[in-house]
N, C-alpha and C positions, 0 to 999 in steps of 0.2 A: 708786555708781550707784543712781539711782531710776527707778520706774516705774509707771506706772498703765495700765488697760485700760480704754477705755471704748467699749464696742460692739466693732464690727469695727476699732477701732485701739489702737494702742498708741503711748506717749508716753513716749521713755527718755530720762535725763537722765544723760549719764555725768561724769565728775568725774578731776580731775589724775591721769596716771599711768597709766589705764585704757586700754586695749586695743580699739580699735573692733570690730575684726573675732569678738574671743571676749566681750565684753562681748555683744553681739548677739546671739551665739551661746546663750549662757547665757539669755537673755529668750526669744531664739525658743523652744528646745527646753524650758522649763518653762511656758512657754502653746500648747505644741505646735501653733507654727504650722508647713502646710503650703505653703504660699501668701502670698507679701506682697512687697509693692512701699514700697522703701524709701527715703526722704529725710532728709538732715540736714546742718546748719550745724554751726558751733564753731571751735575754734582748734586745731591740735595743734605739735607739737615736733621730731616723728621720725617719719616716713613712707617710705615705698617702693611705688611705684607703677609699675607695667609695661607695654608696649605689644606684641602680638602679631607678628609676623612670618610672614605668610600663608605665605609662598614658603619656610619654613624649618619652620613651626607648630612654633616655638618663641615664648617669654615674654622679653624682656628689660626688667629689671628698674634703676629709676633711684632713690637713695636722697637724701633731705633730710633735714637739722636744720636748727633754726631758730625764730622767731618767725613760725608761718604761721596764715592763715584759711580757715578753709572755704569755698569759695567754691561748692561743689558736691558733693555726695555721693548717688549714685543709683543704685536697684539692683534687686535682686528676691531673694525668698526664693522657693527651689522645695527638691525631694527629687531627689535620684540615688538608685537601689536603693534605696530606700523612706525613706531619711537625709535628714537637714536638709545642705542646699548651699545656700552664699551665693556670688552675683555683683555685688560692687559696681564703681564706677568713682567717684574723687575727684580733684577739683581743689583747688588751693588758693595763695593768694598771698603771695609775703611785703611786705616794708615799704615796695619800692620797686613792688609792684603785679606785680611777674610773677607767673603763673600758671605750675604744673606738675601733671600731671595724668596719670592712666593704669586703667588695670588694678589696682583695690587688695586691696594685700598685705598691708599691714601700717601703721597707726596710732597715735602715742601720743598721748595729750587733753595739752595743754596747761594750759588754760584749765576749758571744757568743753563738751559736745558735744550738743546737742538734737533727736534722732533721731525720727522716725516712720514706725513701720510701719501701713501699712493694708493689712488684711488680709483676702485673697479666698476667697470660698466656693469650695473644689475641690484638686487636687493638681495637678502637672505636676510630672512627672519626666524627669529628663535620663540620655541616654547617649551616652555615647564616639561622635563619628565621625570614623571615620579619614582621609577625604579631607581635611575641613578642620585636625583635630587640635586638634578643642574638645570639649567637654562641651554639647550643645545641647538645648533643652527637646523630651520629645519626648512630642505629642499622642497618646492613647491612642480 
């Protein structure tokens, strides 16, 4: 993994093997971002992605290998309890063009992954609520 800051964004370049979701993590929390809205392409290998169940507010979770592309990756960085909390969501296709997509859990790079955060002046912090049984940002 590489990366550069320039202003209010950040430009990560991750690399085979690597870990979307703690690669990020590791970027965010050493430029101590509070706030960012995130995008990125690439290719990865192994993924798992999940789709909510209002009526149950439970997660379930659908797992690929494979030769797939990025076709989407989009999210936000905010704080829970004062902590860095990441919410992304990725799609991605394989060779015959199908797309899967959900609530993302978990990423290996393939190939490699070209992330950008841009990152917003302020915090928003998220708490528990229990009607819907999500973590949602809450305005202070």
């Amino acid at each position: 993994m590489d990366y550069r800051r320039f202003g209010d964004t950040i430009i990560i370049r991750m690399d085979p093997g690597e870990e979307i979701l703690e690669t990020m993590q590791a970027v965010a929390e050493k430029e101590k971002v509070l706030l960012a809205e995130v995008s990125a392409l690439g290719a990865v290998n192994d993924f798992t992605v999940g789709v909510f169940k209002t009526d149950e507010k439970k997660y379930y979770a659908n797992h690929f290998q494979g030769h797939f592309e990025i076709v989407s990756l989009t999210g936000t960085i905010t704080t829970m309890e004062g902590a860095y909390y990441a919410h992304l969501h990725m799609s991605a296709g394989n060779e015959k063009g199908e797309v899967f997509g959900g609530h993302l859990n978990r990423a290996i790079i393939s190939a490699t992954c070209e992330m950008v955060l841009r990152l917003i002046d302020g915090q928003v912090d998220r708490h528990f609520d229990q009607g819907i049984g999500l973590n949602l940002m809450h305005f202070n």
